[in-house]
Biotite code that builds the C-alpha atoms (Angstrom):
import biotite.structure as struc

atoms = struc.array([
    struc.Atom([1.802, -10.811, -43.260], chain_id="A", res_id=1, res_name="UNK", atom_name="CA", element="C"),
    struc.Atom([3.854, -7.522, -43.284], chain_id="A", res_id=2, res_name="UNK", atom_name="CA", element="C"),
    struc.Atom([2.917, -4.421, -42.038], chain_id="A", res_id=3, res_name="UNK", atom_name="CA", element="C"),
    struc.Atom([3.185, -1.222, -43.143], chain_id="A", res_id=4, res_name="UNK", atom_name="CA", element="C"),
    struc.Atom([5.807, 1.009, -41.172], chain_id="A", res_id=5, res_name="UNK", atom_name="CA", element="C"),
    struc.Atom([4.540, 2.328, -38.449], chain_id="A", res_id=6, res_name="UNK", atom_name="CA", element="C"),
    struc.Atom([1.337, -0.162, -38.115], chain_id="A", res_id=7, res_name="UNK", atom_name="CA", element="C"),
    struc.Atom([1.365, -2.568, -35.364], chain_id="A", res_id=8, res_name="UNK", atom_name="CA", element="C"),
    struc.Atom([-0.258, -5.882, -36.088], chain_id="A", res_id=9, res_name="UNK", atom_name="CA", element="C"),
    struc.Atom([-3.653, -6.582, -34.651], chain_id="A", res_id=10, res_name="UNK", atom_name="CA", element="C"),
    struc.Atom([-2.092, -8.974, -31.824], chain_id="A", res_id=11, res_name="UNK", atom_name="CA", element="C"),
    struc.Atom([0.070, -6.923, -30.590], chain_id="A", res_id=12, res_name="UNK", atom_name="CA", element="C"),
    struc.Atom([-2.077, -4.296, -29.860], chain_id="A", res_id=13, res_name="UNK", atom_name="CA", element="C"),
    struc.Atom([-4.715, -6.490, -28.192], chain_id="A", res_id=14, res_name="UNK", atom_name="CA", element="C"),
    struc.Atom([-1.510, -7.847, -26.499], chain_id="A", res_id=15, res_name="UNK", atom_name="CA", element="C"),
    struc.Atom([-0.662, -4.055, -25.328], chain_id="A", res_id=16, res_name="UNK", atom_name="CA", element="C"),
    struc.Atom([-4.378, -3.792, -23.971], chain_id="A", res_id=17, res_name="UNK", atom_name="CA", element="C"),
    struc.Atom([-4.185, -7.091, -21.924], chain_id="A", res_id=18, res_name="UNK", atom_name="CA", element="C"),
    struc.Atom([-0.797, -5.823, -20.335], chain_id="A", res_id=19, res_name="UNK", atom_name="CA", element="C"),
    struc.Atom([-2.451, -2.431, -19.425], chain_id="A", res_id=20, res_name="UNK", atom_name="CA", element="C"),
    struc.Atom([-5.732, -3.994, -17.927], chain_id="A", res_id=21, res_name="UNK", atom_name="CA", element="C"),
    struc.Atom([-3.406, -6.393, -15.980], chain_id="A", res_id=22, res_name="UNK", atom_name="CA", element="C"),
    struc.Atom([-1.332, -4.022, -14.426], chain_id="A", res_id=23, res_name="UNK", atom_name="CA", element="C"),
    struc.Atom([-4.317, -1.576, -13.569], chain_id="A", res_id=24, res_name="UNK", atom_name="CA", element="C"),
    struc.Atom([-5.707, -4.653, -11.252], chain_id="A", res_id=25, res_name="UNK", atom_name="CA", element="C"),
    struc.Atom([-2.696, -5.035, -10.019], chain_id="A", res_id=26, res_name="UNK", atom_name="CA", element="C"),
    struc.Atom([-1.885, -1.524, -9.276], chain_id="A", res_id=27, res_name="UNK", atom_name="CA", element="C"),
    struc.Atom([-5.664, -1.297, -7.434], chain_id="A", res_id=28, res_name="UNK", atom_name="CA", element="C"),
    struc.Atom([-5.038, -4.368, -5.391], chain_id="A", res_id=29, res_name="UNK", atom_name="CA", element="C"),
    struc.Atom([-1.564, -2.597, -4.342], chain_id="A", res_id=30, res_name="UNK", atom_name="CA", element="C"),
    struc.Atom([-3.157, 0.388, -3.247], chain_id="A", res_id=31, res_name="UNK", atom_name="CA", element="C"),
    struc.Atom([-5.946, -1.351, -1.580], chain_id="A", res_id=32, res_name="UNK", atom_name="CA", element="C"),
    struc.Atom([-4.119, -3.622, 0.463], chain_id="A", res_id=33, res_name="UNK", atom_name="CA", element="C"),
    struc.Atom([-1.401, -0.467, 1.234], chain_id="A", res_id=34, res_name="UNK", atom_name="CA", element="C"),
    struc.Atom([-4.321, 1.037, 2.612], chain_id="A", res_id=35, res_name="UNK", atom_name="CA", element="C"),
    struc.Atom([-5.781, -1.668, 4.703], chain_id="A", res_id=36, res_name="UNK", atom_name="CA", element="C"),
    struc.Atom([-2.159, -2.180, 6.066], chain_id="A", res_id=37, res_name="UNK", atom_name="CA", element="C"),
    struc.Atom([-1.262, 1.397, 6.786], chain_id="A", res_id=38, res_name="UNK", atom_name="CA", element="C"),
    struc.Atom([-4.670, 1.592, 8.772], chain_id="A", res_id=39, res_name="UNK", atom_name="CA", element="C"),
    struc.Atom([-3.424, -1.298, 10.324], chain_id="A", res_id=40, res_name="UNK", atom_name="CA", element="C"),
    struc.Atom([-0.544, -0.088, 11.411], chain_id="A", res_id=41, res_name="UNK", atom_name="CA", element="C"),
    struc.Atom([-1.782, 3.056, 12.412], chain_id="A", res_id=42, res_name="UNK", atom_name="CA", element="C"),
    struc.Atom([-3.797, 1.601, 14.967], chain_id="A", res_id=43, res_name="UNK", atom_name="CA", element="C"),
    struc.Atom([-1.199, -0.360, 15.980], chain_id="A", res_id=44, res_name="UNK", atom_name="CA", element="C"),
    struc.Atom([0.715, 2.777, 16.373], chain_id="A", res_id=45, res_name="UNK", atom_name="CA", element="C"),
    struc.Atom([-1.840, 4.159, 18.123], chain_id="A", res_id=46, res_name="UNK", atom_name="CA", element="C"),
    struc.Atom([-2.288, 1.550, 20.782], chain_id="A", res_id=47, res_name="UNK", atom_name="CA", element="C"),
    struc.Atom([1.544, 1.322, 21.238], chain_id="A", res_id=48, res_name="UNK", atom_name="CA", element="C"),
    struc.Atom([1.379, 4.827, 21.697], chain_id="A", res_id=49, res_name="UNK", atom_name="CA", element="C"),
    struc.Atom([-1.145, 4.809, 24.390], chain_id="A", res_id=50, res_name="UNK", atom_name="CA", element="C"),
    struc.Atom([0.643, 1.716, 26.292], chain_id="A", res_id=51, res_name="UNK", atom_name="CA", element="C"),
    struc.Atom([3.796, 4.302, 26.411], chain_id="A", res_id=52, res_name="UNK", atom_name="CA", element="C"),
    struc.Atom([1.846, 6.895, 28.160], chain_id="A", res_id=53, res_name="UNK", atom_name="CA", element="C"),
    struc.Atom([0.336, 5.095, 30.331], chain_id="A", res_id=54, res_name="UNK", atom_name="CA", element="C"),
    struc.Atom([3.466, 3.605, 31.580], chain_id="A", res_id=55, res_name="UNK", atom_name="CA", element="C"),
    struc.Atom([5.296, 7.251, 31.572], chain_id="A", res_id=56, res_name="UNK", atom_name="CA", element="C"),
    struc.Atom([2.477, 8.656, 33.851], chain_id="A", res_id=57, res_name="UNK", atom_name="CA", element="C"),
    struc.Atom([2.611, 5.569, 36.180], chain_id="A", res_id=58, res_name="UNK", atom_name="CA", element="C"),
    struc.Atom([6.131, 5.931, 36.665], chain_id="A", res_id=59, res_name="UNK", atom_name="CA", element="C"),
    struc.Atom([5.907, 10.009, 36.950], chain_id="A", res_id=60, res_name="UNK", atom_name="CA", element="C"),
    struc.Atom([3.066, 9.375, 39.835], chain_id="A", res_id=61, res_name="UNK", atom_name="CA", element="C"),
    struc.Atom([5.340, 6.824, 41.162], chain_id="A", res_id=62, res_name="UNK", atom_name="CA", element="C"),
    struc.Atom([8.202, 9.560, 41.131], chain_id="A", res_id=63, res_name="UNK", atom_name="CA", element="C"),
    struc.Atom([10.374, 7.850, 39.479], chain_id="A", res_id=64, res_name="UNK", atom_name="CA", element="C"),
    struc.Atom([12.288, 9.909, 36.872], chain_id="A", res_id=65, res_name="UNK", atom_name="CA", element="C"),
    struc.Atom([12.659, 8.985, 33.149], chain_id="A", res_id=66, res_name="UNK", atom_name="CA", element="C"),
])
């Protein structure tokens, strides 16, 4: 079966639709799990950032110099 030029067959437009619905879901699972890992790190951050302090003002109160 030929096409006219310029027509797409039927396939590959369903084929073209497939692709795009595929890499949405993919592309929402990216930024879903980006998110959960960045908040993840964050707190991580966080905590690390907290330990650090702590341990600057023990060592301050114990006069010792950084």
């Amino acid at each position: 079966m030929r096409c006219k030029l310029g027509a797409r067959p039927a396939w590959k437009n369903e084929h073209f639709k497939s692709r795009l619905r595929i890499d949405r879901a993919i592309d929402g699972l990216f930024a879903e799990e980006t998110k959960c890992c960045a908040a993840e790190l964050g707190k991580k951050l966080k905590r690390g950032y907290e330990k650090c302090n702590e341990q600057v003002d023990e060592d301050l109160l114990n006069g010792m110099s950084l």
